[in-house]
N, C-alpha and C positions, 0 to 999 in steps of 0.2 A: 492192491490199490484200485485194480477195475472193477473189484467187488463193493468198494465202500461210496455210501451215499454222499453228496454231496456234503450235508452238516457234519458227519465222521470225517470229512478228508479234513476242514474248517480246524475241529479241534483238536486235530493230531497236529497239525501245522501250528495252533497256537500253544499247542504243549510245549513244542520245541522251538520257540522262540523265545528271549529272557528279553524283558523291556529293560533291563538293565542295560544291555548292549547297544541300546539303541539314542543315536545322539538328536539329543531335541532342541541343543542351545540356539538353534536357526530361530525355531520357530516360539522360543522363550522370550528371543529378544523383541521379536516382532509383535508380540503381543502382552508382553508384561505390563502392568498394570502401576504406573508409578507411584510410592508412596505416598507422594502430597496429594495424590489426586482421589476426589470424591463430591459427594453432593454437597459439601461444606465448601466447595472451590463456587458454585454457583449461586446468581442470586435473581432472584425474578421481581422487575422493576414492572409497577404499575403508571399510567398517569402519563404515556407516552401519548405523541400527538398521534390521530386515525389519519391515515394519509393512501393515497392510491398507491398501486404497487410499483406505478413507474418513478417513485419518490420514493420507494424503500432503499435502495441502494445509500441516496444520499443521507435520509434519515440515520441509517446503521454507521457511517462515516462520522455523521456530526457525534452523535450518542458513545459511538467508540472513543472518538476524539475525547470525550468527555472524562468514560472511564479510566482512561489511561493514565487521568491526572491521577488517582488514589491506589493505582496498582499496575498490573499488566494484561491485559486481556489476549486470553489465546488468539495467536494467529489463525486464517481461515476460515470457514464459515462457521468453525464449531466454537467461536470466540461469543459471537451475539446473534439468537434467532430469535427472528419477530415471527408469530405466525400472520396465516391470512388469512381473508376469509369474504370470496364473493370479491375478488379484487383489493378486498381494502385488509392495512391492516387492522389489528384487533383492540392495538390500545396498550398492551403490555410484550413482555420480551424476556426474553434469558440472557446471561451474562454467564461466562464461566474464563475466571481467573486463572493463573497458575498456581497461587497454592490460598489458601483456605485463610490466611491473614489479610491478603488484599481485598479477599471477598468481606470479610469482618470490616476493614476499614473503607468500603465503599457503603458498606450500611449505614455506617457511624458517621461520614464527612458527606454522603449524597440524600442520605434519604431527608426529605422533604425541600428538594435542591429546588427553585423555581425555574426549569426551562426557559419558557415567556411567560407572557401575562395571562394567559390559558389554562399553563399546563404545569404543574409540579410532582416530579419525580418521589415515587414511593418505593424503597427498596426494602426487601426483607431475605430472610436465607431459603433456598430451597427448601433445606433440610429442616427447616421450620413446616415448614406445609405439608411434607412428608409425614412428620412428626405428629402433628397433631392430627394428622386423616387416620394413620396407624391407630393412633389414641379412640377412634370412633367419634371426633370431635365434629367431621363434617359428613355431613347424610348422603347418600349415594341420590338420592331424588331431590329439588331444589323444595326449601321451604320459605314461604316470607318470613321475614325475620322480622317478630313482633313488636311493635313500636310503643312505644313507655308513652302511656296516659299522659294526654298534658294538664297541669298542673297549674291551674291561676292560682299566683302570687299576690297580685294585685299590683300596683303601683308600688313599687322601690323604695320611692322617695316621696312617700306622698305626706311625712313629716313635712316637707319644704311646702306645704298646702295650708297652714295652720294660719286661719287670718289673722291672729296677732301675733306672729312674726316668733312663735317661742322655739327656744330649744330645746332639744332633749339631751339627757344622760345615765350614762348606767352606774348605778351602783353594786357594788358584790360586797358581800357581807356573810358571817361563818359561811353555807353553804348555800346559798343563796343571791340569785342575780336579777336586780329589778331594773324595767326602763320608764324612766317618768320625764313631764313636763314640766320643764323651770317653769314658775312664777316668783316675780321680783318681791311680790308683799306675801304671800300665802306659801302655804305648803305646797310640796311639789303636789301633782296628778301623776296618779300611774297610767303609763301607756300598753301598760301591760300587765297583768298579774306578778309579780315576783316569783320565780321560778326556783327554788329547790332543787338541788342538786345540778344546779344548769351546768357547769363544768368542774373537771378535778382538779386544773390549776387556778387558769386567771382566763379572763374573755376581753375581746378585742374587736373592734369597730375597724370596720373597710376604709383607705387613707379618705373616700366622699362619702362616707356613711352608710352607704346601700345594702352593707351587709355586719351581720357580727356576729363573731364567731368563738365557740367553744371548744377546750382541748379536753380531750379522751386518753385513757388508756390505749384503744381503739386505733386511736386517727383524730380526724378534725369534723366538725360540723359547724353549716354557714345557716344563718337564721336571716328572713328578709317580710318585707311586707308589711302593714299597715299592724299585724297582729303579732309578724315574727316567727312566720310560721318556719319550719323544718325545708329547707332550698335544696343544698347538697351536701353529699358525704367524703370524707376523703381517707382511704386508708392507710394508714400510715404508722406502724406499730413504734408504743414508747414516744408519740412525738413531744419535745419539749420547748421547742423556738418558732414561730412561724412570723414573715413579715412578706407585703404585698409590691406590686409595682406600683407606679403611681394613679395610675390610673384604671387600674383594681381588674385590670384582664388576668394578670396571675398572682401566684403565693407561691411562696417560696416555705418548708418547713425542714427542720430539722430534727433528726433524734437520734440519742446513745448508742442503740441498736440498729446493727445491719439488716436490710431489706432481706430474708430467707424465700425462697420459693416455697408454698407449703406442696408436702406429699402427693395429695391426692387431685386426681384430675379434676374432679367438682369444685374444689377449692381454688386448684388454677382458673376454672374456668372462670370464677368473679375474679381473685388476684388481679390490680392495676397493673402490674408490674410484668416484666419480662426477664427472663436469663441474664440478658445484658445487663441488667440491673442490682445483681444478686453483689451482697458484700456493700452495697452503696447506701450512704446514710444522710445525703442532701440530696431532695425532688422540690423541681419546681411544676407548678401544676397549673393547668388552664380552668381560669373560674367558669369559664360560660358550658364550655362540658364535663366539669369533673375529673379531668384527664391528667395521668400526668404525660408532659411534654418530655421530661430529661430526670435524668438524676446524676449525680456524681458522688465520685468518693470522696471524702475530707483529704484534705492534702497532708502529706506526712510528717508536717512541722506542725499540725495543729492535731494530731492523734494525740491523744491522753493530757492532753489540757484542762486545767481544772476551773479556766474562765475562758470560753472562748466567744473571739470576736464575734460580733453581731451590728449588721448582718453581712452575712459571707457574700451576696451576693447584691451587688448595687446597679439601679437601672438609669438612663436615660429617662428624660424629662417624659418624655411619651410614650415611652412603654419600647420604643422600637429596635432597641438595643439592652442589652444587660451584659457584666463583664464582673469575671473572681480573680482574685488575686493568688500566685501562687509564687513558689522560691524563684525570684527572677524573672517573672515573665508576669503580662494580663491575661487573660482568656476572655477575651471583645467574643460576645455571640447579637448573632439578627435573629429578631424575632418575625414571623414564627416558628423560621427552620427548627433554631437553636444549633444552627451549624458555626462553627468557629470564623472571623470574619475575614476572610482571603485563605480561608482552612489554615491560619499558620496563629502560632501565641504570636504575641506581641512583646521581644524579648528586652526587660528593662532591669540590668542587673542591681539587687538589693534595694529593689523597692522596699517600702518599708508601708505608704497607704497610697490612698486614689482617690478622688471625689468626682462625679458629674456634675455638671453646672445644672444646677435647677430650674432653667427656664432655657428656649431658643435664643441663640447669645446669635446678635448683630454684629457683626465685625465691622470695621472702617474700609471702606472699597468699594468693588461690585459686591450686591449684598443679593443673598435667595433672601426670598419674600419671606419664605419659613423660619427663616435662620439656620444656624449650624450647631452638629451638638457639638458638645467640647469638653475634657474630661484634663484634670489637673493631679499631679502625682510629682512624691517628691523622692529623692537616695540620699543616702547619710553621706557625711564624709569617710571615705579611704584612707592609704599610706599614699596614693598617687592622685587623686580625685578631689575635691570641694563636694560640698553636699549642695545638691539641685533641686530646684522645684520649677516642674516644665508642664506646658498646654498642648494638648492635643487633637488635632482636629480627628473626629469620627465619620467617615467613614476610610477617609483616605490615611488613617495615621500618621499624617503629615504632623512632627513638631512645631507650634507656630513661634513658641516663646519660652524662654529657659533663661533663671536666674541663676548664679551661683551662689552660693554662703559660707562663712569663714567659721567654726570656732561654736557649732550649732548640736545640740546636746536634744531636741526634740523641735518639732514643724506641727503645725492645725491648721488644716487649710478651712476659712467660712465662707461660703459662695454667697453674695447678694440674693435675695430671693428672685431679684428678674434678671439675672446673671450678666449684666454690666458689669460687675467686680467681683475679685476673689482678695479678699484679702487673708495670708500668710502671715500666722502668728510664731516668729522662730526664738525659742529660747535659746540664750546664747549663753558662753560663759568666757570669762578670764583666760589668759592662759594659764595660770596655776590652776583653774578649775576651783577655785575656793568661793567666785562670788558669780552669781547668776542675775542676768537681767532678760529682758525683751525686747525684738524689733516687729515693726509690722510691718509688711510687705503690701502693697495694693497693686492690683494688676488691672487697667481699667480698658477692660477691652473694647470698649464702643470708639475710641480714638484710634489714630493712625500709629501701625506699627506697636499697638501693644503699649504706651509706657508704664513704668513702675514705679511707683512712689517710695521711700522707707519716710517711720516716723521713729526715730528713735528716744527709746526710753530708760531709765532707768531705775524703773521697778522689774517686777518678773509679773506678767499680765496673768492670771489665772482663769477670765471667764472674757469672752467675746461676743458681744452678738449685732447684726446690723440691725436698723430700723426698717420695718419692711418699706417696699417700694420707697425708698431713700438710699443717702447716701450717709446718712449721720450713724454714728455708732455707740454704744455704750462698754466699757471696760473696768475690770476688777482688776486692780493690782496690789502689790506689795513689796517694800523694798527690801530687799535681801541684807540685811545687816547682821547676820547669826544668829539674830534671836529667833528663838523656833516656839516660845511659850504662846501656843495658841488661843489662851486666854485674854492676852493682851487685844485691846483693838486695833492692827495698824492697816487694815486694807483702808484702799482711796476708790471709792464710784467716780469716773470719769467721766463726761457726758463729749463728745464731740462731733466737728462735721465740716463739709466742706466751707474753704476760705469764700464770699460774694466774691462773684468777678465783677472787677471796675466796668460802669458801660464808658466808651466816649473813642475818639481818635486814636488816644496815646493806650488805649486798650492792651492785652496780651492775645495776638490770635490764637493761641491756644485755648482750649478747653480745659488742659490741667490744672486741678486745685491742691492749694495745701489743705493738710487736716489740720484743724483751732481743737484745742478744748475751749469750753465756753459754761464750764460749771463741772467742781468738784468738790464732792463728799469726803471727808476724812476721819479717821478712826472709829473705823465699821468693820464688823463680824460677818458682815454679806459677801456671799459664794455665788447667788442665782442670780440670771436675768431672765426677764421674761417680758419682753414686747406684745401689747395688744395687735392682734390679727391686722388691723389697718395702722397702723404705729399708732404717734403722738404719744399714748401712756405705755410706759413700763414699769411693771414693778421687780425694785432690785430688794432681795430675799434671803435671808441666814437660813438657811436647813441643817439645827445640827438637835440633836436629842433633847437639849435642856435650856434650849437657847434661841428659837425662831422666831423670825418677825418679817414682817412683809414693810416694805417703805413702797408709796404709791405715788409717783411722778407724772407730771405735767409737762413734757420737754418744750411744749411751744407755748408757753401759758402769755395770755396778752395783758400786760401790764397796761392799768388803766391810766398811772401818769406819764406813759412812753419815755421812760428812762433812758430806753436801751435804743435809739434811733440811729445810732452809728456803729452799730455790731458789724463785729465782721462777719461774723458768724450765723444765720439765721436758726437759734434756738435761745428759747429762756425758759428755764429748768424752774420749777415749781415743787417741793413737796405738798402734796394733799394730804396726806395721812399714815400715820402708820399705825401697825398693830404687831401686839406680842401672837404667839402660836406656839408654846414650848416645843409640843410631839411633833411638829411640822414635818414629812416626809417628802412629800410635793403639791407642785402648784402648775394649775391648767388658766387659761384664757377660755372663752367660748368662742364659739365661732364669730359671732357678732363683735367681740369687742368691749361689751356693757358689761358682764361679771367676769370674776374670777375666784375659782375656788381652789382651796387651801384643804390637806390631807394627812390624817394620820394614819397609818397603816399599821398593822399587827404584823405583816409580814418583817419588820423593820423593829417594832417593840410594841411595847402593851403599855404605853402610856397616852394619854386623850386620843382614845380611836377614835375617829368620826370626821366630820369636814366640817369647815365654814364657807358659807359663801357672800364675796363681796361686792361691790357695784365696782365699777371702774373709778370710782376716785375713793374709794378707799371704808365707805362706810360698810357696817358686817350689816348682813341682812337676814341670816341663818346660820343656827348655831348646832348641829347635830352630832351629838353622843352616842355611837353607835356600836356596843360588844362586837369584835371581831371583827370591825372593817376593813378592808382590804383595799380596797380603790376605787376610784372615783374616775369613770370616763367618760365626757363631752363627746356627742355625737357630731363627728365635723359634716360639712356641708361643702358643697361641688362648687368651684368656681361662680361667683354673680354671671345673671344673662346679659347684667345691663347695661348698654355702651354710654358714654361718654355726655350723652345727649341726655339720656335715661338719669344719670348719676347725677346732673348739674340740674335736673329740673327738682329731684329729691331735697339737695341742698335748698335750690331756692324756697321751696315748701316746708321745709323742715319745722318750723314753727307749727302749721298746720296740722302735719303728722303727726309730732309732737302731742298735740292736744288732744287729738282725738285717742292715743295710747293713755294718754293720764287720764284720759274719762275710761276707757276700758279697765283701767287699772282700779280704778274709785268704786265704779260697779262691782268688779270682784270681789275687793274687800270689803264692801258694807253692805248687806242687802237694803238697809234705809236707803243711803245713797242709790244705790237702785234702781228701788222704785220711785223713788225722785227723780231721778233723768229720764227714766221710759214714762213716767205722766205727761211730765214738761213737753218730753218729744211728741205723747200722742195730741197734748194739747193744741201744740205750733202746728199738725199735719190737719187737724182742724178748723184751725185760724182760716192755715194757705187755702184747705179746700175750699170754706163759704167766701173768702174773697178772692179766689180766682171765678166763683159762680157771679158772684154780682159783678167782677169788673169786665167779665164778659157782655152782662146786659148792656152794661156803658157804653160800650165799643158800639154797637148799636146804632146810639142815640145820636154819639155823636163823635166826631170824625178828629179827634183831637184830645189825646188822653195823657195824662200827664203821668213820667216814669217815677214808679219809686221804688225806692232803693232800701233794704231793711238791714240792717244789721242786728245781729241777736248772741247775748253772751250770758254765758251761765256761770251763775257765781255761789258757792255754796258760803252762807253766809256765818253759819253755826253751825257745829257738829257738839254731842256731846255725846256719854258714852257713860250710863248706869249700871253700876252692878249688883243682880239683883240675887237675894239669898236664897 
């Protein structure tokens, strides 16, 4: 022993000791390393407010306070550190949960939370950042990260610039997609080349035109600009449904196949999408960056449906909400989080549908200047329950108003376009269930306390639609008597509207009206309605294979011997015209109001593909036979600027405007005509010139000149029209 070196005495001593013998459960416990815990338990939240360090404490309190709602944040300081830096903090922070599910659900319920009006929370997983720096994704040296070329578009909407006031529309045709400008006497104008191979389905126009877009195998592509040039792309493998909000900040798409992560890190690194996202086959995506916001899975009642609803996801009037329906509950989300609203569904057993009111609805009371939004949804009847249809105020979920119904076998709800009214169309039946009728429900919310109107009927109503900015309505019914030979004619076009209220003393201080018919059609094959953009005409329409016809209505037509002086009712129904259409598929309005065009599609059969199109009272003004066509889509147009003042100076003028379009129209179609107006006009700027020179000399002479006053009217006296061999 006194011979051996130090390092010999060492490993004789550890020869003879067995670590077997030796007890370590002290120091196991004290340091074992718990199963749920790792960098999946953390998550690092950017977008915090920079605050001094003598306001970190409370910072971490409020911010903790926070987390707590969607998990547990460890106790102690290893719960949430902010660094510092130079006194201040730095802006962001770590968060470490106790197990790796809480950390999941604070990404999913907090990220893009808005603290205040400053500052919004961005959360992501550690092990995300981890993840992709392993991968060699981020550089050890900072680089600027190169900014994408800006891109003049040009002007959006600079269709809305065309001084005689035209519209455009797209037609698609075998493969093939063109955009031209209506003209009422001539052929369209292309506004673009026609495009070959523009998409592999179908193409579709932004709900205010600014954008139109083509579906891919690929994804989506948006076209905009004066030429329609190439805007953005959106990936989205197999997509086959896509529909917007209303005021076109997003797009909502859908497709058969699930989102996959591809393999390869280059590929991730363009990839939209995120892990979170894998398995999901409905994104909704931000237009102005190409991004998507959210995605989700189809819910498990609508997996493997061989028609499914459309569209899954319905928004608020102004884009500032959007809510899906799922087995017994809403899913109400805020935009832009897209976080769920008070983070909880909205639980409403055996819904069955939902609608938002299409415009800011006024309620009777203290009123926000804005208005409120309001969303109406209804539940069948149970063995213990009535079937309901109830209003919802958004943001607070407060129920404002709930009907109940008896004996109700299907509900439609149609919202008023300026959401004064909903009216509830509920198919009811017998209690033997053998004979089927209809009631209509109206819900007029500008009144005190909500009231509800029914009208009861005794057909079964098939098509409903209100008059815009009104209160009158038009209705297709049929009486249910067993007979089902649908070659018979028995539907009835119903035109009606609210009762005149009496003026005078013995008045009704109420505001409630009954609904009058006040003109009805009987034994018609007609299924459509379709309302001109500003009411007054509708045309009610058969769309069946071998059988279409358009009938083209006057609802306020002014009888020139005032017949009708003591109507209750303020409408008197007019037919203008009708027309056959065998192939008839569908029918559009323009935005304007002045045409309407009528469709046959190959998607539907092969018989007269092509369109007609008609003026608003009914005359055809083009007749187009076109191999393979497909559809026919009107470019809509944004809201009018013009208020009230604006609008009633047009009317008074109208005659004016008027003429000066029908001289534009004349020059188009004749070039004789012309040149006839543009002589005349240079003749008259000649006239004016040499006698504004002499009645200047006048003035002169002498001190007292006499006004005159010209009037000048162009009258084309003959036209004829040779045809030469």
């Amino acid at each position: 022993m006194a011979n051996m070196t130090e390092e010999e005495y060492i490993r004789d001593l550890e020869s003879q000791i067995t670590l077997d013998d030796v007890d370590f459960t002290d120091l196991e416990a004290k340091y074992q390393v718990s199963a749920d815990f790792g960098l999946d338990n953390y998550v690092v939240v950017d977008g915090a407010p920079v605050a001094p360090e003598s306001k970190v404490p409370i910072l971490t309190k409020v911010l903790k306070k926070l987390f707590n709602t969607v998990g547990e944040v460890v106790e102690g300081d290893d719960g949430i550190y902010m660094p510092l830096e130079n006194g201040m903090s730095k802006g962001y922070l770590f968060v470490q949960f106790k197990t790796a599910q809480m950390a999941e659900a604070a990404i999913k319920q907090l990220n893009g939370k808005k603290l205040d009006q400053k500052h919004r929370l961005l959360v992501n997983k550690l092990s995300d950042i981890e993840r992709y720096g392993a991968e060699g994704n981020i550089s050890e040296t900072f680089e600027e990260p190169q900014v994408e070329e800006y891109k003049d578009l040009g002007y959006l909407r600079s269709w809305l610039q065309d001084e005689s006031g035209r519209d455009q529309f797209a037609e698609h045709f075998s493969e093939t997609v063109g955009v031209f400008w209506n003209k009422k006497k001539n052929d369209p104008e292309p506004a673009i080349e026609p495009r070959k191979g523009f998409t592999s389905t179908y193409a579709k126009f932004s709900p205010k035109g600014s954008f139109l877009f083509s579906i891919h195998p690929q994804g989506i592509q948006s076209w905009g600009g004066a030429g329609f040039q190439s805007v953005k792309k959106f990936i989205h493998n197999q997509v086959r449904l896509i529909d917007f909000s209303p005021n076109e900040r997003y797009m909502v798409s859908l497709s058969p196949v699930p989102i996959s992560l591809p393999d390869s890190p280059q590929e991730q690194a363009i990839f939209p999408f995120g892990a979170e996202s894998n398995g999901h086959k409905l994104v909704i995506w931000d237009l102005i960056t190409g991004e998507p916001v959210r995605t989700f899975a189809l819910p498990p009642h609508l997996e493997g449906q061989k028609e499914m609803p459309w569209p899954l996801v319905k928004w608020s009037h102004d884009d500032k909400y959007c809510a899906r329906q799922g087995p017994g509950a809403l899913a109400i989300y805020e935009t832009p989080s897209f976080q769920l609203l008070d983070k909880k569904l909205v639980k409403v057993d055996d819904i069955v549908d939902f609608e938002w009111a299409p415009a800011a609805v006024h309620l009777a009371g203290p009123r926000k200047e804005e208005g409120e939004h309001i969303l109406s949804y209804w539940t069948p009847e149970s063995t213990n329950q009535t079937a309901r249809v109830s209003l919802m105020q958004i943001p607070t979920r407060k129920v404002i108003r709930t009907i109940n119904l008896f004996q109700v076998s299907d509900c439609k709800m149609h919202w008023q376009d300026e959401g004064n009214f909903l009216c509830v169309k509920v198919d009811r039946h017998t209690k033997s269930k053998k004979t089927f009728f209809s009631n209509l429900e109206f819900f007029k919310l500008s009144e005190k306390d909500i009231p509800v109107e029914k009208l009861e009927l005794k057909d079964v109503v098939y098509n409903f639609a209100w008059e815009p900015r009104s209160e009158r309505f038009v209705t297709i019914s049929r009486m249910d008597d067993g007979n089902l030979n649908a070659s018979i004619p028995k539907n009835v076009i119903s035109f009606y509207g609210p009762e005149i209220q009496q003026k005078g003393k013995n008045a009704n201080a109420s505001t409630s009206s009954n609904y009058t018919c006040f003109s009805r059609v009987t034994d018609k094959h007609s299924n459509t309605i379709a309302w001109a953009p500003k009411g007054r005409y509708v045309v009610v329409a058969t769309i069946a294979k071998n059988n279409g016809e358009l009938e083209f209505y006057d609802t306020s037509y002014e009888d020139d011997n005032k017949t009708n002086t003591n109507k209750k009712v303020d409408g008197n129904v007019k037919l203008m015209r009708a027309e056959k259409f065998a192939g008839m598929t569908s029918l559009a309005w323009d935005p304007s109001g002045r045409f309407v065009a009528a469709w046959s599609s190959i998607w539907m059969h092969t018989m007269e593909n092509g369109y007609k199109l008609f003026e608003f009272t009914g005359t055809m003004l083009r007749d187009e036979s076109i191999d393979q066509f497909k559809e026919f889509l009107w470019r809509p147009r944004p809201a009018s600027l013009l208020n009230a003042a604006d609008r009633k100076k047009v009317r008074k003028n109208l005659r004016e405007y008027s003429a000066q379009f029908d001289e534009a129209d004349a020059m188009e179609a004749d070039a004789a005509t012309r040149e006839a107006i543009l002589l005349r006009r240079s003749q008259l700027e000649e006239w004016r010139s040499y006698r504004s020179k002499y009645a200047n000399n006048g003035e002169e002479k002498n001190e007292v000149q006499a006004e005159l006053i010209e009037e000048i009217k162009e009258v084309i006296i003959e036209e004829k029209e040779e045809v030469v061999e």
